[in-house]
C-alpha positions as CSV (number, residue, x, y, z in Angstrom):
1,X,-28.0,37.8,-1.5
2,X,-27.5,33.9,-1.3
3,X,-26.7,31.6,-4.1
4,X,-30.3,30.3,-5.8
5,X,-29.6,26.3,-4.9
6,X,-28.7,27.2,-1.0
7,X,-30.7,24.0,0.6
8,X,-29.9,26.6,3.9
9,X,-28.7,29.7,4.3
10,X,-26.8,30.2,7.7
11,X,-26.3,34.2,8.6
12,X,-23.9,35.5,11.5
13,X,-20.8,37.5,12.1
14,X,-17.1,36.2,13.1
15,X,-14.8,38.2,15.7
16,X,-11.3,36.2,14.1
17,X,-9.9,37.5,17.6
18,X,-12.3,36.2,19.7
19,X,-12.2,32.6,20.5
20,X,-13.5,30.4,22.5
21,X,-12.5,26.6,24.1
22,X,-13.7,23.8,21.8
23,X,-13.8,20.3,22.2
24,X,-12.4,17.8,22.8
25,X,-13.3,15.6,20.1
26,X,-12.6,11.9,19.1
27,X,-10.4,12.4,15.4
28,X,-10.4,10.0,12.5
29,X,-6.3,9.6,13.2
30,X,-7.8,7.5,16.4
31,X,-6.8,10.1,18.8
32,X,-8.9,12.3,20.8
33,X,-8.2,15.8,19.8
34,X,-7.8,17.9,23.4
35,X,-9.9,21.0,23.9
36,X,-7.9,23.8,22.2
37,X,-9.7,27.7,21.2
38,X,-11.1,28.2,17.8
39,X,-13.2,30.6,16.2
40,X,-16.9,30.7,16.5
41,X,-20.0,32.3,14.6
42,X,-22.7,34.5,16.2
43,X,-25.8,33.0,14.2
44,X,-28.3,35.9,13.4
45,X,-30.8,34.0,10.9
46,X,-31.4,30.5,9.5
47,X,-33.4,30.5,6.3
48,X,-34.1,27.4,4.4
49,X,-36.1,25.9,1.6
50,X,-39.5,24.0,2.3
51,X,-38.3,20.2,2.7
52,X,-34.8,21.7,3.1
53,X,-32.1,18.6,2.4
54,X,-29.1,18.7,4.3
55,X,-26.2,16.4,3.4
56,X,-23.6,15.5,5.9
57,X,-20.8,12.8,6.3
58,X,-19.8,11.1,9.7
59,X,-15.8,11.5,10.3
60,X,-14.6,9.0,12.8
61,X,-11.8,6.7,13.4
62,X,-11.2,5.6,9.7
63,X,-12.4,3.4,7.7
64,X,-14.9,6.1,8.1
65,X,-17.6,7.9,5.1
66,X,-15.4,10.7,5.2
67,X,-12.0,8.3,4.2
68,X,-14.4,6.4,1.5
69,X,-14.7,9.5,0.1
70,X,-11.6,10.9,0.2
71,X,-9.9,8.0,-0.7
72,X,-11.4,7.7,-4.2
73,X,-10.7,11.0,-5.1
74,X,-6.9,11.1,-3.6
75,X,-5.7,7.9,-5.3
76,X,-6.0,8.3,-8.8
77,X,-5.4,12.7,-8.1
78,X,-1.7,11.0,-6.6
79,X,-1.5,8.4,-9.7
80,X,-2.1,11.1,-12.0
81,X,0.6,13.3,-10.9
82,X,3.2,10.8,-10.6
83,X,2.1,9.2,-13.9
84,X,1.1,12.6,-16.2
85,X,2.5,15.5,-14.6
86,X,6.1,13.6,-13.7
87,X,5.9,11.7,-16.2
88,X,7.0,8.9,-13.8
89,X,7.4,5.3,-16.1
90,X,6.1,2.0,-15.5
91,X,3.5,3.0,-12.6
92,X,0.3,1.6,-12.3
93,X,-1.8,1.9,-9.1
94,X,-1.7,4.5,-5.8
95,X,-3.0,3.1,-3.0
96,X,-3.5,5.4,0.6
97,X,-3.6,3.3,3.3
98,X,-7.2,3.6,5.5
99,X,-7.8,1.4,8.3
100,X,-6.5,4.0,10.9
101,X,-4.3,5.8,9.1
102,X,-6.6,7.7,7.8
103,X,-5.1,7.8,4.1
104,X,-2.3,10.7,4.8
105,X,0.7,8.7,6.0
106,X,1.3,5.2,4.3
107,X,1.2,5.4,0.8
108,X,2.0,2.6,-1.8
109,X,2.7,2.4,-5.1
110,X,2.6,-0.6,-7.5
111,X,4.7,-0.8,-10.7
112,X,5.2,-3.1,-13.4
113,X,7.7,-4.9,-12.6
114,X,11.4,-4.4,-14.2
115,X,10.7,-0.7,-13.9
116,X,14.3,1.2,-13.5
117,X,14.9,2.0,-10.3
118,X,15.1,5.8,-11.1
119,X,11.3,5.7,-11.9
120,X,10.7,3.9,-8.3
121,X,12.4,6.6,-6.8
122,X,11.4,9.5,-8.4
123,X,7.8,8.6,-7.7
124,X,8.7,7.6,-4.2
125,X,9.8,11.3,-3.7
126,X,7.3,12.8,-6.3
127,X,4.4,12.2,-3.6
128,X,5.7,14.5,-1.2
129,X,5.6,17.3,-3.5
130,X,1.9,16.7,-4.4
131,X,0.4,17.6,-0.6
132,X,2.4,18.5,2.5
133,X,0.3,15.9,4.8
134,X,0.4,12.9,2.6
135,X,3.0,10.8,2.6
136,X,4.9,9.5,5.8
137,X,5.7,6.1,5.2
138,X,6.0,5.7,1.3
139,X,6.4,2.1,-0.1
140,X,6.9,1.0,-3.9
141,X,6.0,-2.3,-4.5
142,X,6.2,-4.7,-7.5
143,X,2.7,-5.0,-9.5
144,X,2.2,-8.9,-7.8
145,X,1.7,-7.2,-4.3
146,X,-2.0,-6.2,-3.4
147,X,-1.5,-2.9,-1.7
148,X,-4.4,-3.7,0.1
149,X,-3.1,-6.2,2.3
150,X,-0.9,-5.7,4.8
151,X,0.6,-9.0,5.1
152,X,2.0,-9.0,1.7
153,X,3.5,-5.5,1.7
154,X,5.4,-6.5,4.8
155,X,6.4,-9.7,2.8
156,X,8.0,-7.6,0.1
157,X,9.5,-5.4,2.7
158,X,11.3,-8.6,4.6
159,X,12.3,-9.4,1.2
160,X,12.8,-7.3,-1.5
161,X,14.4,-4.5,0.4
162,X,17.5,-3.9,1.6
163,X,17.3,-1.2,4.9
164,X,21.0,0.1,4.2
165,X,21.0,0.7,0.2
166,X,16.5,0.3,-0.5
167,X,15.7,3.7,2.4
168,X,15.3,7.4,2.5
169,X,14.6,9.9,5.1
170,X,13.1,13.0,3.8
171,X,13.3,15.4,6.9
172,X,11.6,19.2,8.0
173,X,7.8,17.5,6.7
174,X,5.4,19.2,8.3
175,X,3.5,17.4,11.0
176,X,0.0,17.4,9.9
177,X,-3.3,15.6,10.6
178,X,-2.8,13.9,13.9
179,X,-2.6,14.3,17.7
180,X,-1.1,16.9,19.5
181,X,1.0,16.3,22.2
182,X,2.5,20.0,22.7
183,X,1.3,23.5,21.8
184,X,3.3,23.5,18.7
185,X,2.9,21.1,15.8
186,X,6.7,20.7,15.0
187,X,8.3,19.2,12.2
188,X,7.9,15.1,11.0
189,X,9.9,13.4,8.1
190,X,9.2,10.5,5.7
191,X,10.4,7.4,5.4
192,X,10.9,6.2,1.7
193,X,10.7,2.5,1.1
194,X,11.8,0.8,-2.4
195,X,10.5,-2.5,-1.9
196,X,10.4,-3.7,-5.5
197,X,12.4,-6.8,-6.7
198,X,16.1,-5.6,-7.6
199,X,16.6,-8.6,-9.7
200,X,15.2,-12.4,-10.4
201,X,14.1,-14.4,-7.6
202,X,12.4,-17.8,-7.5
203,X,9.0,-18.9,-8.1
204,X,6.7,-18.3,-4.9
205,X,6.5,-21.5,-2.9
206,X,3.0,-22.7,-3.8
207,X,1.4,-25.0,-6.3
208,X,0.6,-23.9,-9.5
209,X,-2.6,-21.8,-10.3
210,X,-4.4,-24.7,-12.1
211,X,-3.7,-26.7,-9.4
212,X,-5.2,-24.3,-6.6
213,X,-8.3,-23.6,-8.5
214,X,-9.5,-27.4,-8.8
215,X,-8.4,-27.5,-5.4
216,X,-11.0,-24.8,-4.8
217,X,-13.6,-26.9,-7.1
218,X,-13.2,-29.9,-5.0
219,X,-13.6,-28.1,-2.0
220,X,-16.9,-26.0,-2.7
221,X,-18.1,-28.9,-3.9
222,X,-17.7,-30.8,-0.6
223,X,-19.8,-28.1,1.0
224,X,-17.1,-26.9,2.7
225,X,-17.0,-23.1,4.7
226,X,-16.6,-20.4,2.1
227,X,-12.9,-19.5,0.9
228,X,-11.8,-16.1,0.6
229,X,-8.6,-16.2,-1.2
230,X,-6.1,-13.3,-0.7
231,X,-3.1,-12.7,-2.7
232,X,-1.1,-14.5,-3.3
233,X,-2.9,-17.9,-3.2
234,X,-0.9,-19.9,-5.6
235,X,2.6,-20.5,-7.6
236,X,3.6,-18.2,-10.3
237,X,7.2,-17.3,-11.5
238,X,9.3,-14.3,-10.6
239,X,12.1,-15.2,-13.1
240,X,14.7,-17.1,-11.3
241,X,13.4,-20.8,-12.8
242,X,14.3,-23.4,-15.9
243,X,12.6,-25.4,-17.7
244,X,14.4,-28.3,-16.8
245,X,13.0,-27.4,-13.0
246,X,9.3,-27.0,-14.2
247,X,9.5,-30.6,-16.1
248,X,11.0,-32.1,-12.4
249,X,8.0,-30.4,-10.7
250,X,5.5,-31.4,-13.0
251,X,7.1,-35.2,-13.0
252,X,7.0,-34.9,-8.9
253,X,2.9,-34.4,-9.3
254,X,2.6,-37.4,-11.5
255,X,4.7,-39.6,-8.8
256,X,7.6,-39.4,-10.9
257,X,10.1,-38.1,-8.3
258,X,12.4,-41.0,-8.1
259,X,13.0,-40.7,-11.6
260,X,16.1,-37.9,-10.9
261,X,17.6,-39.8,-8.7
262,X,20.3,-41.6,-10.7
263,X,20.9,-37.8,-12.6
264,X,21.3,-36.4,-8.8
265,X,24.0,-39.3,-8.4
266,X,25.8,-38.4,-11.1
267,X,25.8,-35.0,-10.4
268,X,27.6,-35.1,-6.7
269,X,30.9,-33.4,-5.8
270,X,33.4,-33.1,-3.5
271,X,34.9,-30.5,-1.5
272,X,31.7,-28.0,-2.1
273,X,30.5,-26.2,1.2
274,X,26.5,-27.3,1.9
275,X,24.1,-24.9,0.6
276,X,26.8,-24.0,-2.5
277,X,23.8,-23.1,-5.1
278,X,24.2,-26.0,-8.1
279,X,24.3,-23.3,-11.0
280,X,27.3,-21.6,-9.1
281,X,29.8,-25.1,-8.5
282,X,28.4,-26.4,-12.2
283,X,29.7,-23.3,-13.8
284,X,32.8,-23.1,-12.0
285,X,33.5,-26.7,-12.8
286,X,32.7,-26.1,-17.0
């Protein structure tokens, strides 16, 4: 008795105590897995339809078909937990790290930003309780990060987070998917990371949008090698700026930068330490 849409029916019996050496095998954590004793299957009959189909994947070191897969059914099951069955506010995107990693120990999450930090960390610790491999390296990150690239998580790391007071080690994890270096797993821990913005900060330190885009016009239209912008590629506000700053920038593009300088003049102090931020020694003067 077989179930009616078997493709192929493979028949046998299994001795759980008798083992026998398998391996080893290259992993998809990058690491060969060392010969170790599993279980194995006598095979007594094969049956099959005509024009059988059998459907496989191809595991390897990830990105692999296996991690494709997995990883667009993990993400949104880890979104919905934190976001339906916590009820965790203001997320909006889990993303498993794959290159490598093999999805199971970086994670990130993306919020909206402005978000209290009691929703950033109870979904920072809500993805361990979800799956007892995922989640080594956890990393909350503001909704202008693409948790796809490395390069910008680690800029909101450098910047956004402070080690002493942004940081949590969970401890007793259990070890998981990955090599083996004794006979016995052990424990592991994870590292929780709050690398959203705790306040205002200035503008990023590129031109404006508009600006970048007709710089992108004039470059295709040269005939110029391809561009493949990543994020983030132009100017946009995080909160800290005035309007009296935009007007200045926008007067520097139109050549108008000497224009301040007889305001700048009539601005100067004495007895201010160099790098004393102009809002602070203005106030203090008013």
């Amino acid at each position: 008795m077989v179930p009616a849409e078997s493709e192929v029916v493979i028949e046998g019996f299994a001795d759980p105590t008798y083992l026998e050496p398998e391996g080893p095998f290259g992993e998809s954590h990058g690491y060969v897995a060392l010969e170790d004793y599993n279980l194995i299957i006598n095979v007594t009959a094969i049956t099959r339809r005509r024009n059988a189909f059998l459907t496989s994947i191809i595991s390897q070191v990830t990105p692999s078909e296996s991690s494709v897969v997995k990883k667009l059914a993990y993400e949104p099951l880890f979104l919905a937990h934190l976001r339906d069955t916590l009820a965790v506010k203001g997320i909006t995107r889990v993303t498993l790290h794959e290159p490598l990693t093999n999805l199971r120990k970086v994670v990130i999450l993306q919020f909206v930003r402005g978000v209290p930090r009691t929703e950033v960390w109870r979904a920072l610790h809500g993805v361990l309780t979800l799956h007892a491999f995922v989640g080594k390296f956890v990393i909350a990150v503001d909704d202008d990060i693409d948790p796809h690239n490395a390069d910008a998580i680690l800029w909101a790391m450098s910047y956004r987070c402070n080690p002493s007071m942004d940081t949590h080690i969970v401890p007793y994890r259990e070890l998981g998917h990955g090599p083996r270096t004794t006979n016995q797993p052990g424990l592991d821990s994870a590292l929780l990371i709050d690398a959203t913005m705790k306040a205002a900060m200035p503008p990023l330190a590129l031109p404006k949008r508009e600006y970048m885009e007709n710089a992108k016009v004039l470059w295709e239209k040269l005939g110029l090698p391809p561009l493949k912008p990543e994020t983030p590629w132009f100017g946009y506000s995080l909160g800290d700026w005035t309007d009296e700053w935009d007007k200045n920038a926008l007067d520097a593009t139109r050549g108008k930068w000497m224009d301040r300088s007889e305001s700048y003049r009539q601005r100067r102090r004495r007895g201010i330490i160099p790098n004393t931020p102009s809002r602070a020694a203005e106030k203090t003067e008013d």
